[in-house]
N, C-alpha and C positions, 0 to 999 in steps of 0.2 A: 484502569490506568489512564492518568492523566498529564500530558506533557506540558512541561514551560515552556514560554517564550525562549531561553537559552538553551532547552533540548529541543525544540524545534531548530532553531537557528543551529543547532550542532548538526540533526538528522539532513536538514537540507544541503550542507557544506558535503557528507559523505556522499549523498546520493545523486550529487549534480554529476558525476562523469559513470556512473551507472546507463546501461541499458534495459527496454523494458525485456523484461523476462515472462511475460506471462500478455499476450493482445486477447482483448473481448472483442468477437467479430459482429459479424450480422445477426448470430443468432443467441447474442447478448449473454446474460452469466446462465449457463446451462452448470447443472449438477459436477460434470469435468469439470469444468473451469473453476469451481468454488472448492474444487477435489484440489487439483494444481496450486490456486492459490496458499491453501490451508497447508499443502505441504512446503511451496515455494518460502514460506511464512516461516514455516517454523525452523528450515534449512540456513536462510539468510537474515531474520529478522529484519530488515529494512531490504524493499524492493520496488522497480517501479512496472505500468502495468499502462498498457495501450489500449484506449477506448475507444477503436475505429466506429463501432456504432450510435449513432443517434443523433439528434441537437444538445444544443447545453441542459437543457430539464433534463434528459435521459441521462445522458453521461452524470449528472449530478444525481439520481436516484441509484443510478449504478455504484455509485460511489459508496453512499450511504447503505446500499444492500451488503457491499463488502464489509464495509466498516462492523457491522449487525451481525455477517454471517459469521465472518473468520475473527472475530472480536480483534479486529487492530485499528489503529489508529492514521488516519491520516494527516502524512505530513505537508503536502501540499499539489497542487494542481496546478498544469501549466498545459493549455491548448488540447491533448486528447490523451496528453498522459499524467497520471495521477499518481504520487509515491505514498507510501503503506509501510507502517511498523507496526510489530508484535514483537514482544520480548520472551525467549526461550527461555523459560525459567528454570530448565534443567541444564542446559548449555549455553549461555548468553556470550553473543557473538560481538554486541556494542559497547561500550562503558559509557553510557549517559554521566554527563556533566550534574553535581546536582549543584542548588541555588543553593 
């Protein structure tokens, strides 16, 4: 799944008054937390996710480990919190705009 520039732009406008629902602490993505995710994911389809641990390298492999693990997409990153879509293909919760 690959998003456009005007479904990004759409996913960002919803998820700017969202909070994170899901923080990665100190002891980074443990098995829980990719548990949570994976469900968090598939409940909401777009969510955002607090990355209290690390520097930017980390926070950004953390990112990339989600995106890999729970197959979603990120929509964008701002200081330690990162938003995430995956689409429910049996219940879809968003209507993407298409081009």
């Amino acid at each position: 799944m690959s998003l456009t520039k005007k479904q990004i732009r759409q996913l960002k406008s919803l998820v700017h008054h969202l909070n994170p629902v899901v923080i990665v602490g100190q002891n980074g993505l443990t098995e829980g937390v990719i548990n949570e995710l994976d469900i968090t994911l598939g409940t909401h389809e777009l969510i955002k996710v607090r990355l209290n641990a690390g520097d930017r390298e980390e926070r950004q492999v953390m990112i990339e480990q989600i995106c890999n693990r729970c197959n979603t997409e990120l929509v964008q990153t701002i200081g330690h919190v990162a938003a995430f879509f995956r689409r429910n293909p049996d219940k879809p919760v968003i209507t993407l705009t298409r081009d």
